[in-house]
C-alpha positions as semicolon CSV with decimal commas, in nm:
position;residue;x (nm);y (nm);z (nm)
1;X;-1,695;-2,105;-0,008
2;X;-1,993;-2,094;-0,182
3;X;-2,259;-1,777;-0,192
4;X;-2,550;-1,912;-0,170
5;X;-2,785;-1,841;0,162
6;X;-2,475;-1,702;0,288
7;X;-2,420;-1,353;0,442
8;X;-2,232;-1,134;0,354
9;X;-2,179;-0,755;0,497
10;X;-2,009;-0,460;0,288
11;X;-1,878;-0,128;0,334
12;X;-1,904;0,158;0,097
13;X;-2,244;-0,040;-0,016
14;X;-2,398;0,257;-0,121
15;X;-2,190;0,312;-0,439
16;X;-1,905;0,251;-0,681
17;X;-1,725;-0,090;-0,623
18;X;-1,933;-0,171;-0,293
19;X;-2,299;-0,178;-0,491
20;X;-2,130;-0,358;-0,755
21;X;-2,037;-0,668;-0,516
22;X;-2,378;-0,639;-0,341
23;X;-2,576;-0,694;-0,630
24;X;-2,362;-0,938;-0,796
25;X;-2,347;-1,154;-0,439
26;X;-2,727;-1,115;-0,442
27;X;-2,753;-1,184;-0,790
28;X;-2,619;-1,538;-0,683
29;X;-2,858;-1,599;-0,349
30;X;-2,623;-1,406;-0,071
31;X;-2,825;-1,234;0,228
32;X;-2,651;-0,847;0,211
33;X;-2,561;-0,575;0,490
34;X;-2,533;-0,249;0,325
35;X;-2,339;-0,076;0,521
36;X;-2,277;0,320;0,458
37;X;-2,206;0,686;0,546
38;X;-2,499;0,787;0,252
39;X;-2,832;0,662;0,393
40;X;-2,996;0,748;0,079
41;X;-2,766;0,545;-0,112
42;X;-2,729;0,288;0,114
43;X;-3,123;0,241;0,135
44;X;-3,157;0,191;-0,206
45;X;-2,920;-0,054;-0,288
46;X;-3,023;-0,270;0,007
47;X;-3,345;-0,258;-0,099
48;X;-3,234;-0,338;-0,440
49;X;-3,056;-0,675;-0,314
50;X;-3,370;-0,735;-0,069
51;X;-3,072;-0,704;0,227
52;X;-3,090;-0,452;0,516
53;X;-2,893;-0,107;0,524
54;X;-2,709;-0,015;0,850
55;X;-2,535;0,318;0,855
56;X;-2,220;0,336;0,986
57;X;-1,850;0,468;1,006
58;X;-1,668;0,220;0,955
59;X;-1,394;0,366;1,216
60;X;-1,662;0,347;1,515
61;X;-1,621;0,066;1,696
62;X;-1,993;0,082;1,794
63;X;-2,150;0,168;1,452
64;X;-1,951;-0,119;1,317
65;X;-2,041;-0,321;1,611
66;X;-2,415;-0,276;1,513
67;X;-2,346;-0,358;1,189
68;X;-2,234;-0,728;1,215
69;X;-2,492;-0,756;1,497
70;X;-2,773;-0,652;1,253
71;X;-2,645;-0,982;1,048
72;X;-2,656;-1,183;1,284
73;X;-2,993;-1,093;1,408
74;X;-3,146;-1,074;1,072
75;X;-2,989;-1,321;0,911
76;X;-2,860;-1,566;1,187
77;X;-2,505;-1,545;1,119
78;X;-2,198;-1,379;0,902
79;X;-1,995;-1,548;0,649
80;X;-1,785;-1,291;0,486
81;X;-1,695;-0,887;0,464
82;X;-1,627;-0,711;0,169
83;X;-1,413;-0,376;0,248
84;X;-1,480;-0,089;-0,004
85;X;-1,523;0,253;0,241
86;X;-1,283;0,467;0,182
87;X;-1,203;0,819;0,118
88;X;-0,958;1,007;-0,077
89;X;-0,694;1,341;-0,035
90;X;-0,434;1,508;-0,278
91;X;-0,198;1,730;-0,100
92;X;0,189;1,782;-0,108
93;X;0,393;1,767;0,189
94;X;0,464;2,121;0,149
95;X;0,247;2,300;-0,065
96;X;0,129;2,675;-0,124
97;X;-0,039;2,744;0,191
98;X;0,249;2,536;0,408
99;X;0,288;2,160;0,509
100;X;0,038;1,931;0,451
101;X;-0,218;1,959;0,702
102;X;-0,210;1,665;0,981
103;X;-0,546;1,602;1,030
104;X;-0,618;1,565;0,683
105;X;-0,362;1,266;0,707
106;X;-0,468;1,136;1,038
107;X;-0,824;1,128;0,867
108;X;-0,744;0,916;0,574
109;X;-0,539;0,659;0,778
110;X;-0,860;0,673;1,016
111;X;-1,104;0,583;0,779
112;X;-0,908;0,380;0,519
113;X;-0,650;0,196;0,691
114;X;-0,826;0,165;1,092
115;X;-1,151;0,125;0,942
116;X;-1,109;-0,144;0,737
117;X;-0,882;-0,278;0,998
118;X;-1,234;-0,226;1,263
119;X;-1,431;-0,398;1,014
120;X;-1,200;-0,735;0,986
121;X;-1,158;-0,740;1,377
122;X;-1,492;-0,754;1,418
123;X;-1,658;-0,933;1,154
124;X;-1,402;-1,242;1,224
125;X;-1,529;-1,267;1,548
126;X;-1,890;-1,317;1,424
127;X;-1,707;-1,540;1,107
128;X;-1,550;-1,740;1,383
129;X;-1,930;-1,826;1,537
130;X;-2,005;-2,005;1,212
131;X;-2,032;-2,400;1,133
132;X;-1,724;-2,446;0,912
133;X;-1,797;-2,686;0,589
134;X;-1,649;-2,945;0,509
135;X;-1,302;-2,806;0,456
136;X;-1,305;-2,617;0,749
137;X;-1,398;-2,288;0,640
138;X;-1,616;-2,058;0,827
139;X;-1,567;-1,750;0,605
140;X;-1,388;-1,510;0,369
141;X;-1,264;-1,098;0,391
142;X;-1,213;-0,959;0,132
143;X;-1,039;-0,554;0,124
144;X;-0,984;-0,321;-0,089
145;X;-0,627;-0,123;-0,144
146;X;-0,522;0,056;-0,445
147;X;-0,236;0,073;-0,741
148;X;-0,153;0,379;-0,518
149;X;0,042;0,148;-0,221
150;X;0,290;0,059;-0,463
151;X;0,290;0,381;-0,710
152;X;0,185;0,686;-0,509
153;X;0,177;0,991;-0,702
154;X;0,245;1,351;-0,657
155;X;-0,003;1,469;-0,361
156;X;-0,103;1,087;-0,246
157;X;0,105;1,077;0,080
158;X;-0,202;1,009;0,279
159;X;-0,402;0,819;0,052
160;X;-0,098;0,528;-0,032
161;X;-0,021;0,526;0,338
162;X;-0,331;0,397;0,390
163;X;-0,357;0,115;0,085
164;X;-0,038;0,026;0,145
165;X;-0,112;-0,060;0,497
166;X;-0,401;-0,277;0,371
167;X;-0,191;-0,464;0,217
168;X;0,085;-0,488;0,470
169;X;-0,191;-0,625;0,712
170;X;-0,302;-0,905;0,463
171;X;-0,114;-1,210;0,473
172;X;-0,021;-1,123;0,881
173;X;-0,401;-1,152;0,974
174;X;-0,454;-1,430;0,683
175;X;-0,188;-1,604;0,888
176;X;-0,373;-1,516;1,247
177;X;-0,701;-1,623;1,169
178;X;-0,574;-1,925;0,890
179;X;-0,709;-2,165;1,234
180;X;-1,081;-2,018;1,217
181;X;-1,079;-2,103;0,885
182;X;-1,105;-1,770;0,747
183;X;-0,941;-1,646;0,466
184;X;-0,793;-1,288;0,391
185;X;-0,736;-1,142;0,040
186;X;-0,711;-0,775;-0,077
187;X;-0,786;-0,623;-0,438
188;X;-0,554;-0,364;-0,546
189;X;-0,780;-0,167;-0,847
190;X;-0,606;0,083;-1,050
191;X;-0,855;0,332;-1,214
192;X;-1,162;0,269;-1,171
193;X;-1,524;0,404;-1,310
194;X;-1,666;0,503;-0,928
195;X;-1,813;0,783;-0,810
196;X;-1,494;0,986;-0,704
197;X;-1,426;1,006;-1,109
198;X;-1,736;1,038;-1,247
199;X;-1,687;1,408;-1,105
200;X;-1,466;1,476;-1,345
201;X;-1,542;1,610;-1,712
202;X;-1,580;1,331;-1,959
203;X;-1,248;1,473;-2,141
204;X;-1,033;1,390;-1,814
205;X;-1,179;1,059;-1,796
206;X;-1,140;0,971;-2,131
207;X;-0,743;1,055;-2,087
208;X;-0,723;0,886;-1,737
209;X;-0,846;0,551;-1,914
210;X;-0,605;0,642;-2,223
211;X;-0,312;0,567;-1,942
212;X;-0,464;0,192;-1,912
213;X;-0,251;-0,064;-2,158
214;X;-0,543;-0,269;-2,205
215;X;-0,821;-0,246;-2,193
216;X;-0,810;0,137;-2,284
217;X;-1,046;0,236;-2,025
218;X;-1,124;0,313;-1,706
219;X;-1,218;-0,022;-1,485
220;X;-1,576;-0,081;-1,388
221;X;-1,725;-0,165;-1,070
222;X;-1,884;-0,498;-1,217
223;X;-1,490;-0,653;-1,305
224;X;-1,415;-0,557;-0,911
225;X;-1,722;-0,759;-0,801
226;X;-1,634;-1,077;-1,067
227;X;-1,296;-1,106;-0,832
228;X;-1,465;-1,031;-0,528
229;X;-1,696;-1,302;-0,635
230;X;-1,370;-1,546;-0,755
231;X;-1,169;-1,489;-0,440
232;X;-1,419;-1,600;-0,214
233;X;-1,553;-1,923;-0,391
234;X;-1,177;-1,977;-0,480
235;X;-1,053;-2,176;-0,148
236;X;-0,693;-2,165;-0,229
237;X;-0,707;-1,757;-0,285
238;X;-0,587;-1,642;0,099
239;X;-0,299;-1,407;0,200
240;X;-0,312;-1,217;-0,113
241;X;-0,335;-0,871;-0,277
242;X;-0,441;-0,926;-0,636
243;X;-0,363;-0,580;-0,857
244;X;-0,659;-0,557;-1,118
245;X;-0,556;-0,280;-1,315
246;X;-0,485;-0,375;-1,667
247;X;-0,133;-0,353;-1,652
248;X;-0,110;0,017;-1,529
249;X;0,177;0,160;-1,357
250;X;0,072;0,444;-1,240
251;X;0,318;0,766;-1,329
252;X;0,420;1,005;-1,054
253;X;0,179;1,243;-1,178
C-alpha cells in the first residue's frame, strides 16, 4: 500500500517509537492521528506532522472510538493503525513485600494486550469502509510486541504476557480480516532508545546496548519507523511478527 494521501492513526504518538513512525509517514505525504495519554506530547508532534492529536486510552472503547472517528471526519477515511501504547512493570511473583500484586498485572494486560487488541477491532472496521486498490487492499495494522514474549526476564511476568499475546493474536486476525483486504503484522523490538530508558543514567544505557551483537547499541526509534514504513508498502508482509533486535537474546536477567 502506498503512503501517500493516506491516513494513518497511531498510538503512543506522543513519544519514543510512535513519533518516530508519525513523522517518518508524514515525511512521505500520510494524513496522521496522534493519538495519546500525554496531551502535551501528543500536541506537539501532531502539530509537527500537520495531523490532529486525539487523546485517548487506548483500552476505552469510547476514547478509541473517537479516535478513528476524528479520521474519518478530518480526513475522510482510515487506511492503517500503527500500535505503539504501552506500558511497562518489573515485579517477581513473590517478592519482598509478598506476591506480585494483581492489579498491577491485570493493568498491563489491560493496556498492552486489550488495548492494542481495542485499537485493531476498531480501526478495521473503519479500514473495511475504504475503496480497496487494485489488489484489493483497503489497509494495513501494524503492532508492536517485544523480545520480552519470547525471552521474559526476571520480574517481566506481566509485561511478556502481554507481548506475547500480541503476537499470538497476529496471524489469527491476519487470517480473519485477510477478506477485507487488510493486512496484520507485529514488530518485536529488543532494546530500544525510548523514553522508558532514557531514565536511566547514561552508564546503564551504555551497558544495556553493550548486550546488543550488532550493532552495539541501543535501537532507535527511526529503524522501528523504516519497518513500520516497509511492512506496510510491502504487500506480501501479513501474518507476521518481525524481531528487530540485532540479534539479541535477551538473558534472564
Amino acid at each position: 500500500m502506498q503512503i501517500t494521501d493516506k491516513v494513518f492513526l497511531i498510538t503512543g504518538g506522543g513519544s519514543g517509537l510512535g513519533a518516530a513512525t508519525a513523522r517518518l509517514l508524514a515525511k512521505n505525504g500520510a494524513k496522521i492521528v496522534v493519538v495519546d495519554v500525554n496531551e502535551e506530547a501528543g500536541s506537539s508532534v501532531a502539530e509537527e506532522v500537520s495531523g490532529v492529536f486525539v487523546r485517548a486510552d487506548v483500552s476505552s472503547e469510547a476514547d478509541v472510538q473517537t479516535a478513528v472517528q476524528t479520521a474519518v471526519e478530518r480526513f475522510g477515511g482510515l487506511h492503517g493503525v500503527v500500535n505503539c501504547a504501552g506500558i511497562g512493570s518489573a515485579a517477581r511473583v513473590i517478592g519482598k513485600h509478598g506476591p506480585f500484586p494483581l492489579e498491577m498485572f491485570q493493568r498491563v494486560i489491560q493496556v498492552n494486550l486489550i488495548g492494542t487488541f481495542n485499537v485493531i477491532r476498531l480501526g478495521a472496521a473503519a479500514i473495511a469502509e475504504m475503496e480497496p486498490n487494485e489488489d484489493g487492499e483497503r489497509g494495513v495494522i501494524v503492532n508492536t510486541a517485544s523480545v520480552a514474549a519470547f525471552e521474559g526476564q526476571i520480574g517481566q511476568a506481566a509485561y511478556s504476557a502481554s507481548k506475547g499475546g500480541i503476537v499470538g493474536m497476529t496471524l489469527p486476525i491476519a487470517r480473519d480480516l485477510a477478506s477485507y483486504g487488510i493486512r496484520v503484522c507485529t514488530i518485536a523490538p529488543g532494546i530500544f532508545d525510548t523514553p522508558l530508558l532514557g531514565k536511566l543514567p547514561d552508564a546503564a544505557r551504555t551497558a544495556l546496548g553493550q548486550q546488543v551483537p550488532f550493532p552495539q547499541r541501543l535501537g532507535k526509534p527511526d529503524e522501528y519507523a523504516l519497518l513500520a514504513k516497509q511492512i506496510i508498502l510491502n504487500p506480501m508482509l501479513n501474518g507476521e511478527t518481525i524481531r528487530l533486535d540485532g540479534a539479541i537474546r535477551m538473558s534472564p536477567r
